[in-house]
C-alpha positions in Angstrom: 18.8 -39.8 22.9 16.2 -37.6 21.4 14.8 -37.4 17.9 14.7 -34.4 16.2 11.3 -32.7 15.6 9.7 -32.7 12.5 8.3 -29.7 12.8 11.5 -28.1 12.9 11.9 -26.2 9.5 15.4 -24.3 9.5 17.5 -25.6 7.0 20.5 -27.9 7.9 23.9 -26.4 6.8 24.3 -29.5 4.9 20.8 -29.9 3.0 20.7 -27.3 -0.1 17.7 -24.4 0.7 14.4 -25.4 -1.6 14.5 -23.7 -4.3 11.6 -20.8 -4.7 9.6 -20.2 -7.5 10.9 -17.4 -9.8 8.9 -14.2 -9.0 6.3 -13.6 -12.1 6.6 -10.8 -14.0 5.3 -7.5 -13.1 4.0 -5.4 -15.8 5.0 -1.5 -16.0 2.5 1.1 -14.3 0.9 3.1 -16.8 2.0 7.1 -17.2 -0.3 9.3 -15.5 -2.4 11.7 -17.4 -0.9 15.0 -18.1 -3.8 17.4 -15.9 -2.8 14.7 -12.9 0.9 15.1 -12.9 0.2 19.2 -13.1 -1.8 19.4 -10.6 0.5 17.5 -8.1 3.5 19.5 -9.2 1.2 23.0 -8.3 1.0 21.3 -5.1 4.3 20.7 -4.9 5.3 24.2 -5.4 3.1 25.3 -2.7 4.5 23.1 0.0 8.0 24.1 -1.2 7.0 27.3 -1.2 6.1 26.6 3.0 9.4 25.1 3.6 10.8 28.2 1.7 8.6 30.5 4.1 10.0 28.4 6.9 13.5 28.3 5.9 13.5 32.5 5.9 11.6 32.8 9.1 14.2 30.3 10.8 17.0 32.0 9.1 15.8 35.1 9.9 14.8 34.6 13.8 18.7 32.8 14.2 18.1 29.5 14.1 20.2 28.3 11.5 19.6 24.9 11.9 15.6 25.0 11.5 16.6 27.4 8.2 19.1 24.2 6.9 16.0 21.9 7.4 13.1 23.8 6.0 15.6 24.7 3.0 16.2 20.8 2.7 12.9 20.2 2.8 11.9 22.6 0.0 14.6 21.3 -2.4 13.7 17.7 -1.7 9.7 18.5 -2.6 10.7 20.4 -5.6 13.0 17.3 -6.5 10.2 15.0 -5.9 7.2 17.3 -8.0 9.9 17.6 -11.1 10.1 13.9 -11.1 6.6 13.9 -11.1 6.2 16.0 -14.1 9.0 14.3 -16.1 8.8 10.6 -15.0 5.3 10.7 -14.6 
């Protein structure tokens, strides 16, 4: 017969789990400045203008699938740089 090791520390089925100390509170992240959440949407409009750029070329050229990505990928950077100007 063996004895169990103590250095085991998965919980039995049968033993409730320790309970864990409530997270603490996490205060809210203050709003960036106005001039700061401009200039990243300016460069948001210039990448989305690239993936724009791209999305013609591709189109363009016949490759409709590149054309589907770069378009996705212009509509998900000017999604993210409104965000930006609105949520802050």
């Amino acid at each position: 017969m063996t004895t169990p090791d103590t250095d085991d520390v998965t919980p039995s089925p049968t033993q409730p789990a320790a309970s864990a100390a409530p997270p603490a509170p996490v205060a809210p992240a203050a709003k960036r400045p106005l001039i700061e959440r401009l200039g990243l949407a300016v460069i948001a409009l210039g990448l989305a203008a690239l993936f724009g750029i791209i999305a013609g070329a591709a189109f363009v050229g016949g490759e409709p699938f590149l054309g589907v990505m770069g378009a996705i990928g212009m509509l998900m950077v000017l999604w993210v740089g409104m965000l930006t100007l609105v949520r802050g």
